[in-house]
Backbone as XML, in Angstrom:
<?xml version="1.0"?>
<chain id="A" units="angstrom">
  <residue number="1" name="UNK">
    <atom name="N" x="104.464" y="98.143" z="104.511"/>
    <atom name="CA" x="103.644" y="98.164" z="103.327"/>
    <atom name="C" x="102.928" y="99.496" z="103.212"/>
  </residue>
  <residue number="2" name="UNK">
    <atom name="N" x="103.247" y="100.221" z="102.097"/>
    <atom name="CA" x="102.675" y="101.081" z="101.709"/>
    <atom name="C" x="100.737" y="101.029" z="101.501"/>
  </residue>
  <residue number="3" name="UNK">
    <atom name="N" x="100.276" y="101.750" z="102.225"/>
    <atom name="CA" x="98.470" y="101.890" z="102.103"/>
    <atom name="C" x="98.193" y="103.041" z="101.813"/>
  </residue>
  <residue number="4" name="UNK">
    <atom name="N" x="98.627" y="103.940" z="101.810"/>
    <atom name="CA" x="98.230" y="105.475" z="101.958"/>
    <atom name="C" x="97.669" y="105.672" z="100.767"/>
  </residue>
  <residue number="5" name="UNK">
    <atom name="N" x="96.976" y="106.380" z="100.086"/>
    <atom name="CA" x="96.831" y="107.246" z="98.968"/>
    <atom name="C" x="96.127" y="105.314" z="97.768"/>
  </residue>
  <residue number="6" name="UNK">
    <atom name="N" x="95.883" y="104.233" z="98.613"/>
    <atom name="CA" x="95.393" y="103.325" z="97.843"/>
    <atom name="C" x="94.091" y="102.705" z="98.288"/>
  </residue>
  <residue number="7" name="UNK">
    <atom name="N" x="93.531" y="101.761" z="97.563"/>
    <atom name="CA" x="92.175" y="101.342" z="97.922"/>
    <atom name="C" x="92.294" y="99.964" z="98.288"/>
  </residue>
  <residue number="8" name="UNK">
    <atom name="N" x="91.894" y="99.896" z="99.102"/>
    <atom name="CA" x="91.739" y="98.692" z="100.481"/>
    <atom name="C" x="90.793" y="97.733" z="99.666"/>
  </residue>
  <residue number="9" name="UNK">
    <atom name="N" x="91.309" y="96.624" z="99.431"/>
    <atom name="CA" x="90.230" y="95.430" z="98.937"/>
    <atom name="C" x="90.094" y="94.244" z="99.938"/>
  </residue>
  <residue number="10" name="UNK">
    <atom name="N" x="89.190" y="93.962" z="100.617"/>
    <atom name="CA" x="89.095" y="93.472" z="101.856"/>
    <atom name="C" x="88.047" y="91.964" z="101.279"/>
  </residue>
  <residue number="11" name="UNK">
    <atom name="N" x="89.078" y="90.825" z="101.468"/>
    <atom name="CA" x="88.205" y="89.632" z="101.240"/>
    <atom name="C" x="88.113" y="88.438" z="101.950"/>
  </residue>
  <residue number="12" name="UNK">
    <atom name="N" x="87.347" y="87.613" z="101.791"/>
    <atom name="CA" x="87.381" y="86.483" z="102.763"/>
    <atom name="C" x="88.989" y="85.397" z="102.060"/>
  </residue>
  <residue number="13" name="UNK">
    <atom name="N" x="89.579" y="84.950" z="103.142"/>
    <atom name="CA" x="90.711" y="84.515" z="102.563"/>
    <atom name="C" x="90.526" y="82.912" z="102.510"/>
  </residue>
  <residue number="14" name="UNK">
    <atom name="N" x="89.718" y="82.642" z="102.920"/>
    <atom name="CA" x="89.628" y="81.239" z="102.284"/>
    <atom name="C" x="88.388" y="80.425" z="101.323"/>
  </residue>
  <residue number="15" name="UNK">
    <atom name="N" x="87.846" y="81.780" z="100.859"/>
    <atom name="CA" x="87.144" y="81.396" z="99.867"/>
    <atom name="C" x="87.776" y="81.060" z="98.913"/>
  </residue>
  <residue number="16" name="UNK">
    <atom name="N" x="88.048" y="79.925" z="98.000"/>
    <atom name="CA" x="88.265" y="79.829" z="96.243"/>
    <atom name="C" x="88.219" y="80.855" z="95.512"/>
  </residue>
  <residue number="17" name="UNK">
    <atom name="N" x="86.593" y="81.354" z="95.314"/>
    <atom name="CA" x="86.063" y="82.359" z="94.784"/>
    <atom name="C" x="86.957" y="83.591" z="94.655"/>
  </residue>
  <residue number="18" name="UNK">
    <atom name="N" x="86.689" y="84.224" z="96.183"/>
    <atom name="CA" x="87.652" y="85.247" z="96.686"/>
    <atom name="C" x="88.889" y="85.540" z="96.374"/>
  </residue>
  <residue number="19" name="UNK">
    <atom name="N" x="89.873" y="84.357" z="96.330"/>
    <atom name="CA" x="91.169" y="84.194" z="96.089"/>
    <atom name="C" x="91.704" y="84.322" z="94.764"/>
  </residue>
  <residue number="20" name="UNK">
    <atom name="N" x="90.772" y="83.671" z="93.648"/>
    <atom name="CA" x="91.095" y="83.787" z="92.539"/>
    <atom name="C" x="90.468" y="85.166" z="91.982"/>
  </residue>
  <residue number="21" name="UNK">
    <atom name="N" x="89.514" y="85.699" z="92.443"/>
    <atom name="CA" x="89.374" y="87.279" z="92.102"/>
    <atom name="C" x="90.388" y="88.304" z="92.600"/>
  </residue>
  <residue number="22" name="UNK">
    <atom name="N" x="90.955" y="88.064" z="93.794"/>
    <atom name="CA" x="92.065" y="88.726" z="93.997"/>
    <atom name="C" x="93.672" y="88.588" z="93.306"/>
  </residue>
  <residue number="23" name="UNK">
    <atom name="N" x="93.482" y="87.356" z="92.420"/>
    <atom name="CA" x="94.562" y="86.720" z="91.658"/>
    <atom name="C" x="94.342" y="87.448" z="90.382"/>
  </residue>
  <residue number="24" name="UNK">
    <atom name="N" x="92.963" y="87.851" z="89.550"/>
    <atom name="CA" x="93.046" y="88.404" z="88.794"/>
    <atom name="C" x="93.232" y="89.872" z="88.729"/>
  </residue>
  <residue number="25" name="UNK">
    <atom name="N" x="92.523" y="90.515" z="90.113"/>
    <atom name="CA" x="92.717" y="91.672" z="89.982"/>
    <atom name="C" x="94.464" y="92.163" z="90.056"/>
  </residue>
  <residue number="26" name="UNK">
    <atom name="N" x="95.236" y="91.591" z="91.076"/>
    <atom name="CA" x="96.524" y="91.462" z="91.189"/>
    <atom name="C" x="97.392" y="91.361" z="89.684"/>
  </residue>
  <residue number="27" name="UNK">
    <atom name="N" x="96.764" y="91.045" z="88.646"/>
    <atom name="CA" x="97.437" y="90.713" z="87.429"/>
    <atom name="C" x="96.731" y="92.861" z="86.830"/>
  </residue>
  <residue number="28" name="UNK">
    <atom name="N" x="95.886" y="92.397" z="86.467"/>
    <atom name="CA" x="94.854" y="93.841" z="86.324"/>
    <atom name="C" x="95.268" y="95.291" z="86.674"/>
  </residue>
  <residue number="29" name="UNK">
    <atom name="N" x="95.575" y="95.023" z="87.848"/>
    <atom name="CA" x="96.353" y="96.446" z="88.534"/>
    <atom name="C" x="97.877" y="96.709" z="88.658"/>
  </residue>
  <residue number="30" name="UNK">
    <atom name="N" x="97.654" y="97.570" z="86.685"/>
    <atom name="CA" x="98.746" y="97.980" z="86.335"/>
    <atom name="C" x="98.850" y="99.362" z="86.816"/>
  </residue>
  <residue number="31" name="UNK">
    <atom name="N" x="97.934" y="100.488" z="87.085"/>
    <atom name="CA" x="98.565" y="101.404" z="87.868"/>
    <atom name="C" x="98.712" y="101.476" z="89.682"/>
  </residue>
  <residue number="32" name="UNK">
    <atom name="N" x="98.631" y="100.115" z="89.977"/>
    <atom name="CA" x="99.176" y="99.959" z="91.469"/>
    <atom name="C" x="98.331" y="100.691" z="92.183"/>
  </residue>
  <residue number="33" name="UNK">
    <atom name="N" x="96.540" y="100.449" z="91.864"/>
    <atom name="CA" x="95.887" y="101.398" z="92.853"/>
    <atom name="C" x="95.416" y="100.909" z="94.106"/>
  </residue>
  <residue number="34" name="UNK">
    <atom name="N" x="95.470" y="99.328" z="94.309"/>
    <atom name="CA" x="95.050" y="98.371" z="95.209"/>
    <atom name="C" x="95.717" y="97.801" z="95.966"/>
  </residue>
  <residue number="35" name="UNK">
    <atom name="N" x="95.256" y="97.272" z="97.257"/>
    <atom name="CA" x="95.874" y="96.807" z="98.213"/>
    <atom name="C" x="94.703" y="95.845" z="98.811"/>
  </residue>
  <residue number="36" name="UNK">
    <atom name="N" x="95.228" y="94.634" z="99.124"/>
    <atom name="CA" x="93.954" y="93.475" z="99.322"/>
    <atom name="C" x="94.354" y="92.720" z="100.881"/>
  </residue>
  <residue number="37" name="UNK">
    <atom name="N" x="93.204" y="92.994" z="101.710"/>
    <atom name="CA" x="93.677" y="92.865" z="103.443"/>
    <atom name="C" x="92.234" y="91.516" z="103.415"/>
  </residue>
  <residue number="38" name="UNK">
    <atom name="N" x="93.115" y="90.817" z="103.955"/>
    <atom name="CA" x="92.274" y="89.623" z="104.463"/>
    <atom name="C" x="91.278" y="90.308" z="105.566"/>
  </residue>
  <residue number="39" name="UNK">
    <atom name="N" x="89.943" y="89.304" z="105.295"/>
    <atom name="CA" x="89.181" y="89.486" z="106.762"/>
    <atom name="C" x="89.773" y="89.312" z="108.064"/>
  </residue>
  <residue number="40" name="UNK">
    <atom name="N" x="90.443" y="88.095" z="108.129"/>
    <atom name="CA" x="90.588" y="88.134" z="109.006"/>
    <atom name="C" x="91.886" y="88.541" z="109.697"/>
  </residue>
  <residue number="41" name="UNK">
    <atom name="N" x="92.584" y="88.988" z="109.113"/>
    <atom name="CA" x="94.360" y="89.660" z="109.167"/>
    <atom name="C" x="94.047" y="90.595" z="110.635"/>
  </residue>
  <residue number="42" name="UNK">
    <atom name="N" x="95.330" y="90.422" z="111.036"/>
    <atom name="CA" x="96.206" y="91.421" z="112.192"/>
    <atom name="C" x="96.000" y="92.849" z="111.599"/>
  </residue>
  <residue number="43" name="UNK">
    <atom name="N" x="95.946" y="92.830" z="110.640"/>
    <atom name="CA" x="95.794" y="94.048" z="109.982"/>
    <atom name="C" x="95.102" y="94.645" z="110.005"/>
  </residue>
  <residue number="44" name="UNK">
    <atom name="N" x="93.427" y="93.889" z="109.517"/>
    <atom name="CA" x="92.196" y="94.834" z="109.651"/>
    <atom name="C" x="92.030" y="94.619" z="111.039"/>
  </residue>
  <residue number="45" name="UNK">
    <atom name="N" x="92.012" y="93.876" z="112.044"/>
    <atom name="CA" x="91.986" y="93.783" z="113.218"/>
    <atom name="C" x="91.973" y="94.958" z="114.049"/>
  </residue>
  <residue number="46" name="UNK">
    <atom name="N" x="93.923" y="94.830" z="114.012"/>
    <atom name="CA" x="94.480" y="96.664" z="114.537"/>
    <atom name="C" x="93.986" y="97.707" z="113.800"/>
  </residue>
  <residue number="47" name="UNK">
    <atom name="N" x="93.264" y="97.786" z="112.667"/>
    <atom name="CA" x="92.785" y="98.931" z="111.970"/>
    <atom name="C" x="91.701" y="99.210" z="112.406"/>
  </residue>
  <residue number="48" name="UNK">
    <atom name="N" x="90.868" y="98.610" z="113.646"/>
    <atom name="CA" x="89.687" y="98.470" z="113.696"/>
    <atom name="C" x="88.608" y="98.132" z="112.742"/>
  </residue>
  <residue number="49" name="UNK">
    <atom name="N" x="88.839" y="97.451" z="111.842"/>
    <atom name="CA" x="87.948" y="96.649" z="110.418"/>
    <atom name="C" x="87.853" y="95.642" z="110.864"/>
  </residue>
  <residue number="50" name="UNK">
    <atom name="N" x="86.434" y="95.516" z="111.087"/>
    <atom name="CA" x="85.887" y="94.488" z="111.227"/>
    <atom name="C" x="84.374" y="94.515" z="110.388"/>
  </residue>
  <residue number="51" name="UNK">
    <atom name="N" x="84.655" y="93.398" z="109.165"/>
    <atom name="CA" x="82.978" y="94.023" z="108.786"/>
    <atom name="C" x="82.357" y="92.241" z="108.919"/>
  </residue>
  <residue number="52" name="UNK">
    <atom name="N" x="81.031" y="92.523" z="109.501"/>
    <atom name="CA" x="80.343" y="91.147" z="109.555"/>
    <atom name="C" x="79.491" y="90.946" z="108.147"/>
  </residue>
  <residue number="53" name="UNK">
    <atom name="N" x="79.889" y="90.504" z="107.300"/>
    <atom name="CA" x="79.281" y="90.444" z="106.002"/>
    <atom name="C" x="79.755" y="89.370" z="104.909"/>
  </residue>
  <residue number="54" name="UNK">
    <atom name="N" x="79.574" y="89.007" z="104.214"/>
    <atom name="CA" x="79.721" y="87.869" z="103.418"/>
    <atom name="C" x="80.108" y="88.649" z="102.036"/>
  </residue>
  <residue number="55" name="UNK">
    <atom name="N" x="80.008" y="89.878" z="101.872"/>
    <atom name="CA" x="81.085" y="90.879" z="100.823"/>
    <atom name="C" x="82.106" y="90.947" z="100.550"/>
  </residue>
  <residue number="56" name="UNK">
    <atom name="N" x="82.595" y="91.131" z="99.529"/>
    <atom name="CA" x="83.892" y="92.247" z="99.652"/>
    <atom name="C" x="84.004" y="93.470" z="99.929"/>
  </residue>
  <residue number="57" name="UNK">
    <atom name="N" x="84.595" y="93.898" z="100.306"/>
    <atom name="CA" x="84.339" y="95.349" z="100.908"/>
    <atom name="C" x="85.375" y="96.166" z="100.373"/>
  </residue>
  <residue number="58" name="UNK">
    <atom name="N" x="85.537" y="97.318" z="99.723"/>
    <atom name="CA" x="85.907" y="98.104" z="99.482"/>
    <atom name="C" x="86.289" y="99.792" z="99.900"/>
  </residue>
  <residue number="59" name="UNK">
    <atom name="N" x="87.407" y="100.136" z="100.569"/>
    <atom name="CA" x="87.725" y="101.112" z="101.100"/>
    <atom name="C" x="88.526" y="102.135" z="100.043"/>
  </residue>
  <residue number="60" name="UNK">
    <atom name="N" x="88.406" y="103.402" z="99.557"/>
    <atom name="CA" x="88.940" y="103.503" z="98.683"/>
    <atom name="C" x="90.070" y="105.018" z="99.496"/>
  </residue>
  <residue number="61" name="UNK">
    <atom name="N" x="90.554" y="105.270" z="98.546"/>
    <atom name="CA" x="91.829" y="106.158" z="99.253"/>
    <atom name="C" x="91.264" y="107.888" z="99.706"/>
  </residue>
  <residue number="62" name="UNK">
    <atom name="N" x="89.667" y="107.961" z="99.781"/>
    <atom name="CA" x="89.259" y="108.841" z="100.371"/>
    <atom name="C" x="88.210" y="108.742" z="101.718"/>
  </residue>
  <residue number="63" name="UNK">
    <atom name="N" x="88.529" y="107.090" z="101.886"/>
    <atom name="CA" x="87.892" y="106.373" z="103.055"/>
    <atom name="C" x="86.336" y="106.178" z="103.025"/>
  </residue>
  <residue number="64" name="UNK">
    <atom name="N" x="85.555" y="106.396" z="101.599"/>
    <atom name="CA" x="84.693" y="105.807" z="101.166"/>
    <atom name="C" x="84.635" y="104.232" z="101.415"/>
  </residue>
  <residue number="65" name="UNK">
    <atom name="N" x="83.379" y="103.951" z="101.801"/>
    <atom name="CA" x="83.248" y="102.259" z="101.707"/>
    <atom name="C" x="81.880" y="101.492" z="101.085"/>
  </residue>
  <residue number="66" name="UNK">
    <atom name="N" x="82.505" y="100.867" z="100.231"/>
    <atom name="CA" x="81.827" y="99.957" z="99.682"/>
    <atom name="C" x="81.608" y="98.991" z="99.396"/>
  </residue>
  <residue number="67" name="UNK">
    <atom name="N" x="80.499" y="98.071" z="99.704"/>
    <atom name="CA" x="80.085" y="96.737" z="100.104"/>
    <atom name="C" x="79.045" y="95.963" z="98.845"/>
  </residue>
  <residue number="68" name="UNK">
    <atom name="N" x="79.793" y="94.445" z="98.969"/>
    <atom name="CA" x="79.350" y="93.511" z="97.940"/>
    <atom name="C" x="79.012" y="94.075" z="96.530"/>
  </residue>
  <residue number="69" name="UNK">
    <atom name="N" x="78.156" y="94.178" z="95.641"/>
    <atom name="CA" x="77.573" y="94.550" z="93.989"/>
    <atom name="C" x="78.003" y="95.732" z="94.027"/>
  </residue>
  <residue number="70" name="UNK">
    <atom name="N" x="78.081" y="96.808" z="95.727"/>
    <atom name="CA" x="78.200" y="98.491" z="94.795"/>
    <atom name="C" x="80.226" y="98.508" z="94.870"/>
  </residue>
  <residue number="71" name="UNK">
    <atom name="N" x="80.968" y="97.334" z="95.778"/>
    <atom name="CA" x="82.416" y="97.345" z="95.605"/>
    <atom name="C" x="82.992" y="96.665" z="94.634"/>
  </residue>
  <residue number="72" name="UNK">
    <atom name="N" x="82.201" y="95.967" z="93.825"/>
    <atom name="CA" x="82.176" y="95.158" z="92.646"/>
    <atom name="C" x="82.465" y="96.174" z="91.361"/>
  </residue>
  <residue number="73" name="UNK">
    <atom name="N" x="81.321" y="97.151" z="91.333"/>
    <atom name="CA" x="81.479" y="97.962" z="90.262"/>
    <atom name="C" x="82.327" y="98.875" z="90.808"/>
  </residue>
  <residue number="74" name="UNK">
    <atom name="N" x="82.811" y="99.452" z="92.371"/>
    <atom name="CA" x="83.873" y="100.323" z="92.361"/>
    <atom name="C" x="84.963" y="99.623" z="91.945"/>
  </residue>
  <residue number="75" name="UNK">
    <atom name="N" x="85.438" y="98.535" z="91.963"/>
    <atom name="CA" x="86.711" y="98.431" z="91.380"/>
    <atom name="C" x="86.941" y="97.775" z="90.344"/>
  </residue>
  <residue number="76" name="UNK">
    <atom name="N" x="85.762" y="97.579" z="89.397"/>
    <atom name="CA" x="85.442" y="97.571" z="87.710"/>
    <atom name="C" x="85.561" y="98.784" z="87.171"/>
  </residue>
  <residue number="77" name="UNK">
    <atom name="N" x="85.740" y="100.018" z="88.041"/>
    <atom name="CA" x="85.249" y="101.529" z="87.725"/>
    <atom name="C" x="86.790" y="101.739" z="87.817"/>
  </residue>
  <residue number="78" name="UNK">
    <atom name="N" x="87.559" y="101.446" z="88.965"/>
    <atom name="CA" x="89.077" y="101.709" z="89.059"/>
    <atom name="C" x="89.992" y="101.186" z="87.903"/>
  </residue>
  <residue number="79" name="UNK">
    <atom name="N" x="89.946" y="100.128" z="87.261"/>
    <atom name="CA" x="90.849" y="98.795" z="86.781"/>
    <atom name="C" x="90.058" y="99.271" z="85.299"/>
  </residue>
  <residue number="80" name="UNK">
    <atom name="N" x="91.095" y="99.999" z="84.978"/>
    <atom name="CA" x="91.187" y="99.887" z="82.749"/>
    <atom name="C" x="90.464" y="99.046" z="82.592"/>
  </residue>
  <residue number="81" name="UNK">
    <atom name="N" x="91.315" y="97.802" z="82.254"/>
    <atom name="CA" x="90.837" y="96.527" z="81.914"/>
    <atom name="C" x="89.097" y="96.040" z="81.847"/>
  </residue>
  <residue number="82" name="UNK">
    <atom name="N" x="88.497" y="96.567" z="83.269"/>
    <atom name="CA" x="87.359" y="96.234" z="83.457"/>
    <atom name="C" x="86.051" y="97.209" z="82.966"/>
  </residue>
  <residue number="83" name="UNK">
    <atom name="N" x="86.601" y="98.150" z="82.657"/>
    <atom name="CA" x="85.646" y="99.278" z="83.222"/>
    <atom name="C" x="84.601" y="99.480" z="81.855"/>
  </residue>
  <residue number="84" name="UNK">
    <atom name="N" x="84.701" y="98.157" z="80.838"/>
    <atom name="CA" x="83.326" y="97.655" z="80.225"/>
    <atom name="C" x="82.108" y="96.929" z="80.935"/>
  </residue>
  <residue number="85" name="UNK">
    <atom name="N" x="82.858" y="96.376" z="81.741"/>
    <atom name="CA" x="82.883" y="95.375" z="83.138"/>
    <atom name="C" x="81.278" y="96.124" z="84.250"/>
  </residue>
  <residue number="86" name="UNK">
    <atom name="N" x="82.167" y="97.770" z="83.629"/>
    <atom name="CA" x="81.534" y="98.220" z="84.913"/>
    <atom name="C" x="79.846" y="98.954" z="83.783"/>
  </residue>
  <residue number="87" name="UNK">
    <atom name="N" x="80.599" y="99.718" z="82.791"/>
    <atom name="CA" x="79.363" y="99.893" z="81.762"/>
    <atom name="C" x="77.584" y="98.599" z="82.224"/>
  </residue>
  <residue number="88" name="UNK">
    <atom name="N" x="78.573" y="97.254" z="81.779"/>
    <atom name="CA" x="77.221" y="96.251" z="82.128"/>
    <atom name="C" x="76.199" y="96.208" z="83.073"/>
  </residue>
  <residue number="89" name="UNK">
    <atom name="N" x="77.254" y="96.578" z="84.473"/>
    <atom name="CA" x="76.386" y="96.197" z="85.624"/>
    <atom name="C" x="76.010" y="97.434" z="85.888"/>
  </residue>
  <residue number="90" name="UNK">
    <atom name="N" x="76.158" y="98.130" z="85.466"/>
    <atom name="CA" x="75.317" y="99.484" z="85.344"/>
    <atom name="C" x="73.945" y="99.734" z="85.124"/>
  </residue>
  <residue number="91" name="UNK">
    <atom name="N" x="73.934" y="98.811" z="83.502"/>
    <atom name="CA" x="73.159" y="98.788" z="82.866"/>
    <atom name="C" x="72.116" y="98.101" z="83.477"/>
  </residue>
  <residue number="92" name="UNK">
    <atom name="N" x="72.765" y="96.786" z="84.294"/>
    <atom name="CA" x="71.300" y="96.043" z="85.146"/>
    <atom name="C" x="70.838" y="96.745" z="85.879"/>
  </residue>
  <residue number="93" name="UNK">
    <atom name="N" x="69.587" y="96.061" z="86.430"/>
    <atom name="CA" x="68.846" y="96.628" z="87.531"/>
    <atom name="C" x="69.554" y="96.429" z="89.002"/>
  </residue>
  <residue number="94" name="UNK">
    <atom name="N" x="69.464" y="97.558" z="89.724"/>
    <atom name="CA" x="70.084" y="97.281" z="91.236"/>
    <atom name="C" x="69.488" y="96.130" z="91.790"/>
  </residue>
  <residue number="95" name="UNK">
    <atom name="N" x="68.125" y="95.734" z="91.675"/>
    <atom name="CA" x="67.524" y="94.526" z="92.369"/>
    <atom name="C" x="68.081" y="93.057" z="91.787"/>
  </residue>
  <residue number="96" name="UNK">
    <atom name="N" x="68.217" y="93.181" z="90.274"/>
    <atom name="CA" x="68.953" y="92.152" z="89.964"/>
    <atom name="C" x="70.853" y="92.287" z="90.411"/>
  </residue>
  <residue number="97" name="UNK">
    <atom name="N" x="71.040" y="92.897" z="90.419"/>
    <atom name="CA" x="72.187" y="93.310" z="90.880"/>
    <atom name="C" x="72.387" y="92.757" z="92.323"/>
  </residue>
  <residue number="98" name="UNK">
    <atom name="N" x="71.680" y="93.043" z="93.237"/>
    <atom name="CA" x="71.726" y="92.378" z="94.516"/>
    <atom name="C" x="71.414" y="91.056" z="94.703"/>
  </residue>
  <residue number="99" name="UNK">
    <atom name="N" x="70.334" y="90.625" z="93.842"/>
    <atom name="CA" x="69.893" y="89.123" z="94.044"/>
    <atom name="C" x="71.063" y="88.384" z="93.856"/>
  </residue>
  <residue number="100" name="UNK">
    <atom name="N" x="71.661" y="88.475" z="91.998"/>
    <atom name="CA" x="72.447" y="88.011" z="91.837"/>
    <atom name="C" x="74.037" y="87.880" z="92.797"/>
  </residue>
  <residue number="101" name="UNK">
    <atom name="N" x="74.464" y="88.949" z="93.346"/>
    <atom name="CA" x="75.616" y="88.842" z="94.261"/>
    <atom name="C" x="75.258" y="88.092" z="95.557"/>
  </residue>
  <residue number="102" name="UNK">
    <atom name="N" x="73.976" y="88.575" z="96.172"/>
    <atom name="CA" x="74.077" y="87.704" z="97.041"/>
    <atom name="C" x="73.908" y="86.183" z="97.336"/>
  </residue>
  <residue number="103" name="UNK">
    <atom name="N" x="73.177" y="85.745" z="96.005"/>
    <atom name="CA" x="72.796" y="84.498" z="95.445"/>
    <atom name="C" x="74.433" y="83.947" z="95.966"/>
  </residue>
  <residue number="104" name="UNK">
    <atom name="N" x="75.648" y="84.245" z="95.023"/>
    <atom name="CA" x="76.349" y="83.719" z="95.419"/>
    <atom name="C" x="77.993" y="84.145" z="96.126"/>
  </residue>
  <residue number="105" name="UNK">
    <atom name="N" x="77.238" y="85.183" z="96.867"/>
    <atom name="CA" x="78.036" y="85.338" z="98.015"/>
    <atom name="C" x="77.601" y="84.565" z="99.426"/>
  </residue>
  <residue number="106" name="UNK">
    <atom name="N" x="76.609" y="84.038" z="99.011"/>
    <atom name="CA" x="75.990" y="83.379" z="100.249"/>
    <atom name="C" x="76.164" y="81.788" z="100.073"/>
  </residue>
  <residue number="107" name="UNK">
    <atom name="N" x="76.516" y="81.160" z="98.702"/>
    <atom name="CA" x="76.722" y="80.073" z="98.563"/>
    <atom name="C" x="78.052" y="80.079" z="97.541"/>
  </residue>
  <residue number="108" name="UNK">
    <atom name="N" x="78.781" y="80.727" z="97.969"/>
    <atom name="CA" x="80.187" y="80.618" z="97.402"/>
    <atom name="C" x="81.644" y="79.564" z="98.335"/>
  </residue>
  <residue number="109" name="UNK">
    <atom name="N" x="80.904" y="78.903" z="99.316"/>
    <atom name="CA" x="81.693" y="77.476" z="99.527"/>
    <atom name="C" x="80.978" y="76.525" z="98.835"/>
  </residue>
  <residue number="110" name="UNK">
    <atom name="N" x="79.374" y="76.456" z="99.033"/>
    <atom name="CA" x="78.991" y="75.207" z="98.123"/>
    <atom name="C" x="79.123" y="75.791" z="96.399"/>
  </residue>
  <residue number="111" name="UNK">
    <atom name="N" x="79.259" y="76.099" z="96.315"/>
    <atom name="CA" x="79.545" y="76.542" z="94.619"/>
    <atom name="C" x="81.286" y="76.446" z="94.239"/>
  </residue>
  <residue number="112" name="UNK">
    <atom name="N" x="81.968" y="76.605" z="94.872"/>
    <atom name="CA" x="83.673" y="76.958" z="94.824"/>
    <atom name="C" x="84.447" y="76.127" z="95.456"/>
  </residue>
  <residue number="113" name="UNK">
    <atom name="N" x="84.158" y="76.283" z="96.740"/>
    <atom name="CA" x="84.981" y="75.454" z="97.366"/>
    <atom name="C" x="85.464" y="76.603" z="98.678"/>
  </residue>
  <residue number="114" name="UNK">
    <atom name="N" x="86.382" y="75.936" z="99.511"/>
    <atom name="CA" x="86.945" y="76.684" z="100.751"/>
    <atom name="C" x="88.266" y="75.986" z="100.732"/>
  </residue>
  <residue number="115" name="UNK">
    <atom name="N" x="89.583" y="77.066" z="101.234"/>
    <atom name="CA" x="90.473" y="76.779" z="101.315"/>
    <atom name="C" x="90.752" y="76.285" z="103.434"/>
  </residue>
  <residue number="116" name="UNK">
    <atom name="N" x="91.454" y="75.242" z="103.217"/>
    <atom name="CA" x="92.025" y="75.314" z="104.898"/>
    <atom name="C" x="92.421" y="76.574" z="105.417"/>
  </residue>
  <residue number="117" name="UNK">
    <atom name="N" x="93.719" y="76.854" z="104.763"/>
    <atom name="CA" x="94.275" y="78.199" z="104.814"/>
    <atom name="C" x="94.072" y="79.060" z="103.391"/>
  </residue>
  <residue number="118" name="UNK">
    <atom name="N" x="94.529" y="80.311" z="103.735"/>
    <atom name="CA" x="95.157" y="81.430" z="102.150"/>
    <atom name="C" x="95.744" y="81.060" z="101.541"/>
  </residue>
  <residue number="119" name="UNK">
    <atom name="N" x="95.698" y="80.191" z="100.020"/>
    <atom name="CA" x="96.985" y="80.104" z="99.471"/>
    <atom name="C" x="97.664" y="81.047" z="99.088"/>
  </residue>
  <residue number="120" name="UNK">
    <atom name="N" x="97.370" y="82.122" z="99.340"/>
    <atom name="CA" x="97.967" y="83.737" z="99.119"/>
    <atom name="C" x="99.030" y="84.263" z="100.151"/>
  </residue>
  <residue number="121" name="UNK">
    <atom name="N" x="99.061" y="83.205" z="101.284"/>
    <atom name="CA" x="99.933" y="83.251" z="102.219"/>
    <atom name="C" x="101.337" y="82.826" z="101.623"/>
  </residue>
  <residue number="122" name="UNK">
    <atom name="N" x="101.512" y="81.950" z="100.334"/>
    <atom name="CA" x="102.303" y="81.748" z="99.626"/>
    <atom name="C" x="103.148" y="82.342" z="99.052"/>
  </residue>
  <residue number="123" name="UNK">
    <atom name="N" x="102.102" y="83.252" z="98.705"/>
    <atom name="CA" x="102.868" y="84.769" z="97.291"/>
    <atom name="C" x="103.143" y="85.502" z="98.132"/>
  </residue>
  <residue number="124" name="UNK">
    <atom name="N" x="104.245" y="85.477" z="97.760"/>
    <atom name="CA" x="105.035" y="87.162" z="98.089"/>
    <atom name="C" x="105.041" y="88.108" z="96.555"/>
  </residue>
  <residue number="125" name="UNK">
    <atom name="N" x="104.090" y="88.787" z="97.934"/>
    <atom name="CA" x="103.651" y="90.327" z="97.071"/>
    <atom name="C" x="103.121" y="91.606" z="98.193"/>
  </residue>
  <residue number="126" name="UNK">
    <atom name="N" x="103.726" y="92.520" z="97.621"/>
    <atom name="CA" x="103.572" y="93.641" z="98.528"/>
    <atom name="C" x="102.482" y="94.349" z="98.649"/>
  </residue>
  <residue number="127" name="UNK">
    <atom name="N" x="101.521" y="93.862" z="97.627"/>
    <atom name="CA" x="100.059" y="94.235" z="97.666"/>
    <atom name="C" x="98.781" y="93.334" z="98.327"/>
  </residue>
  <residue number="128" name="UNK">
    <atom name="N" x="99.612" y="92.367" z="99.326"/>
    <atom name="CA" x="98.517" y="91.462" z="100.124"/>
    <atom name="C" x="99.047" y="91.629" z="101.447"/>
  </residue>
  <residue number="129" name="UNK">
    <atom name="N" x="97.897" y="91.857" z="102.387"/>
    <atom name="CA" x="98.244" y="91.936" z="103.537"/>
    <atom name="C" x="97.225" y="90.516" z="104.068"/>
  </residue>
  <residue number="130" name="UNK">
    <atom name="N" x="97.808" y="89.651" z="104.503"/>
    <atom name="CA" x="97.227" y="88.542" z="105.134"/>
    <atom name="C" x="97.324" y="88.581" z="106.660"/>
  </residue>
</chain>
C-alpha cells in the first residue's frame, strides 16, 4: 500500500462514529489524498504510532500532526467537498471548538454505539489499513 506523499487518517476502529466518518470521507476523496490506519493496526504499531487519545489524529504528507477539532478542520481544509465545512469551524471559537469535540469524543460509544470488530475489515480498499 502506497503511503508516501499522503495523509495518514488514524481512527478508532470500532467506534460507529469513527467508521462512518471514514465511510464518508472515503466517498469525498476524489483526489486520493488520504489513507486511514486503524488505532490499533500492525501498522501503526510497526510505525511506532501509538497515540493515547480519544481523537482522530491526523498525519499529513509533511509529517505534521494533528489531533481531535485542529485534525477535523485539517481534513475539511484537504477535501473540496468540505472546505465550507472548514470556513465554519473557523469561524467558532477554539474553546467552543474543544468543548464541543471533546463532549463527544468522550461519549461517542454512549451516543453511537461500538462495533465488536471493524466493519471496514470487510471493504476491500486500498486506502484502509486495518
Amino acid at each position: 500500500m502506497k503511503v508516501e506523499g499522503k495523509t495518514l487518517v488514524f481512527f478508532d476502529d470500532v467506534c460507529v462514529l469513527c467508521n462512518q466518518f471514514v465511510k464518508h470521507l472515503l466517498y469525498l476523496d476524489k483526489d486520493d489524498q488520504l489513507r486511514f490506519v486503524s488505532l490499533s493496526s500492525e501498522y501503526a504499531k510497526s510505525n511506532g504510532w501509538k497515540f493515547d487519545t480519544d481523537a482522530v489524529v491526523v498525519v499529513d504528507h509533511n509529517g505534521q500532526t494533528y489531533f481531535a477539532e485542529s485534525a477535523i478542520l485539517r481534513l475539511c481544509q484537504k477535501i473540496t467537498a468540505l472546505k465550507w465545512l472548514s470556513l465554519v469551524i473557523r469561524m467558532t471559537p477554539k474553546a467552543l471548538q474543544k468543548f464541543l469535540y471533546g463532549l463527544v469524543a468522550r461519549n461517542r460509544y454512549k451516543f453511537f454505539g461500538k462495533h465488536d470488530t471493524c466493519p471496514l475489515n470487510n471493504e476491500i480498499n486500498e486506502k484502509i489499513i486495518i
